[in-house]
N, C-alpha and C positions, 0 to 999 in steps of 0.2 A: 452372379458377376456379369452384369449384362453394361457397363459402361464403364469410357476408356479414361485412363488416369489422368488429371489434367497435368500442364504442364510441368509445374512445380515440381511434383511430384517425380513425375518421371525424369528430371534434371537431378534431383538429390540422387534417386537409384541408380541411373544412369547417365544423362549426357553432360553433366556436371562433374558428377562424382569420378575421384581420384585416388590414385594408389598414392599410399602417405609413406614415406619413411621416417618422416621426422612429426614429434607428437610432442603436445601442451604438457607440461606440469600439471596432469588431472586426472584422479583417478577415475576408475570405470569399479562401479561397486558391484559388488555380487548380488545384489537385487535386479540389475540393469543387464547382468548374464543370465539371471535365470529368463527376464521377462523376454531376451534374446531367443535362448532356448525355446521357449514356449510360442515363440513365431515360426522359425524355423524348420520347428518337428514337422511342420506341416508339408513341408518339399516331399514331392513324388520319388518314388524310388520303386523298382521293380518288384515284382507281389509284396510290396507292400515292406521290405526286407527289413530297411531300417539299419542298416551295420554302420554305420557311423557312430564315432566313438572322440568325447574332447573333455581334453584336459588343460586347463586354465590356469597357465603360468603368472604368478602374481608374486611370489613371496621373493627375496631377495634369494633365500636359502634354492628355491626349483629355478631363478632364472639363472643361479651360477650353473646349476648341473645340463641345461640346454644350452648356456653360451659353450658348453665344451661340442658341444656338435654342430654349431652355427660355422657356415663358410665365412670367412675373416670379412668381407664385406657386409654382414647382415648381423655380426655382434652387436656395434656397437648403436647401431638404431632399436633391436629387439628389446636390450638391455634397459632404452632409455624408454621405451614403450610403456606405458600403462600395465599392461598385459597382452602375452602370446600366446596362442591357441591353438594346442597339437591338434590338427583333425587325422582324426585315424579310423581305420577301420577293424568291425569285429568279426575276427574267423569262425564265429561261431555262433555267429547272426543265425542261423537257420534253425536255432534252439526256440526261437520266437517267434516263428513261421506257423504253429497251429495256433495263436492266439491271433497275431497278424496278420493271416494270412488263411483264416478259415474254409475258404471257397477251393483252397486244394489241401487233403489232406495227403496226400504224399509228395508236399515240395520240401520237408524236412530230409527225408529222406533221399529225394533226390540230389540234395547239396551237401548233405555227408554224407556219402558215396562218391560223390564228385570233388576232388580238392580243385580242377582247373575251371572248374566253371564255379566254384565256392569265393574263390580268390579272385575272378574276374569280377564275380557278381558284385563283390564286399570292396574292391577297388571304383568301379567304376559308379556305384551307387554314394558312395561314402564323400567320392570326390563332388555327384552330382549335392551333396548334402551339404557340403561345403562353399560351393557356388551361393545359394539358398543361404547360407549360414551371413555371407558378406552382407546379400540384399535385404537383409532381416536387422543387420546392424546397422546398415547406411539409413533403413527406415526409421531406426531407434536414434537416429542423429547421431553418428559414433562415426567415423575412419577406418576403413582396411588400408593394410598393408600387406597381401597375401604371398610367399614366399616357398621356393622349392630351394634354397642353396643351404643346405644343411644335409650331415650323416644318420639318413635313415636307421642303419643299423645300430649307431649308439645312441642315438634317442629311445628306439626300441628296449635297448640292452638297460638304459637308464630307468624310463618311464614305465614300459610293460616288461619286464623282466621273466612273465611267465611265458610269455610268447604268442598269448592270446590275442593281443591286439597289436597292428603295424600301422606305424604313422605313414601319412598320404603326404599333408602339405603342412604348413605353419603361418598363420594371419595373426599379424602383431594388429590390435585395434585398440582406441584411442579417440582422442580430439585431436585431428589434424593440424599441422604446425605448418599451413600453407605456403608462409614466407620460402620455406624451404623447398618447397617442389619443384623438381624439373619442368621445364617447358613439355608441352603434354603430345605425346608423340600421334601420326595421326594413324587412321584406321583404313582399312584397305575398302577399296569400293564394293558395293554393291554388285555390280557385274563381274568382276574378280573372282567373287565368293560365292556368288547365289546363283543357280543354275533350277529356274521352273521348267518342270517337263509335262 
């Protein structure tokens, strides 16, 4: 990967592309998630861990049981959404750790025995998987709409009932219904936020 993405390109991933809340009458087929998936896998994550965990709300029957844990502002665009997409993570990522992660073999062991660095690890990898998950659909020509206003704990109680797996965040994606978007808020500068040393 020795050359830089032309323009185009990087407008769709980024200086273009927009958080959707409101989405076309179009479905998103489960061919179009797997070939998703199959981008995506490829996001870095620490030795390799992988705890990212999703689950693709489609059916009428799974969006009524997430609209009960949706903040009243974020019903009724998820509902009208194509499909929403629990990203969660697995606490027991580290079971996959001598396959994935061959170059150390006592990092299984290290992460059960550790529940606070197991649950940091499987949070903060899972979420980085999820960032990775948007850039992988915006390239597949698709809309996020990624979202934290919703109860973690009855999504859990709903969707992983064993307690294996903990939702992070939820991306409604789709084909963007532009007419409807907010005026696009701006970004804080460069000197702000960036600090070379």
């Amino acid at each position: 990967m020795t050359s830089k993405l032309d323009n185009k390109t990087q407008a769709q991933l980024f200086t273009e592309a927009r958080t959707f809340n409101a989405f076309l009458d179009k479905p998103v087929s489960d061919d179009l998630i797997k070939e998703l998936y199959e981008l995506m896998k490829w996001a870095p994550t620490s030795m390799n861990c992988q705890p990212g965990y999703y689950v693709v709300v489609k059916s009428a029957d799974a969006k009524a049981k997430l609209n009960k844990a949706l903040a009243p502002g974020n019903q009724q665009k998820s509902m009208a959404a194509p499909a929403s997409v629990i990203i969660a993570s697995d606490s027991q990522f580290y079971n996959n750790l001598p396959v994935q992660f061959p170059a150390n073999p006592t990092a299984k062991d290290m992460f059960a025995s550790n529940e606070t660095l197991r649950d940091t690890t499987a949070f903060r990898n899972s979420s980085l998987q999820g960032a990775y998950f948007i850039l992988a659909a915006r390239s597949l020509g698709l809309d996020c709409g990624p979202m934290s206003g919703f109860n973690n704990k009855v999504v859990d109680e709903t969707f992983f009932p064993d307690g294996r797996y903990k939702s992070n965040f939820i991306i409604n994606i789709g084909y963007g219904d532009a007419s409807k978007n907010y005026p696009r808020g701006p970004r804080l500068a460069f000197a702000d936020v960036v600090n070379i040393l």
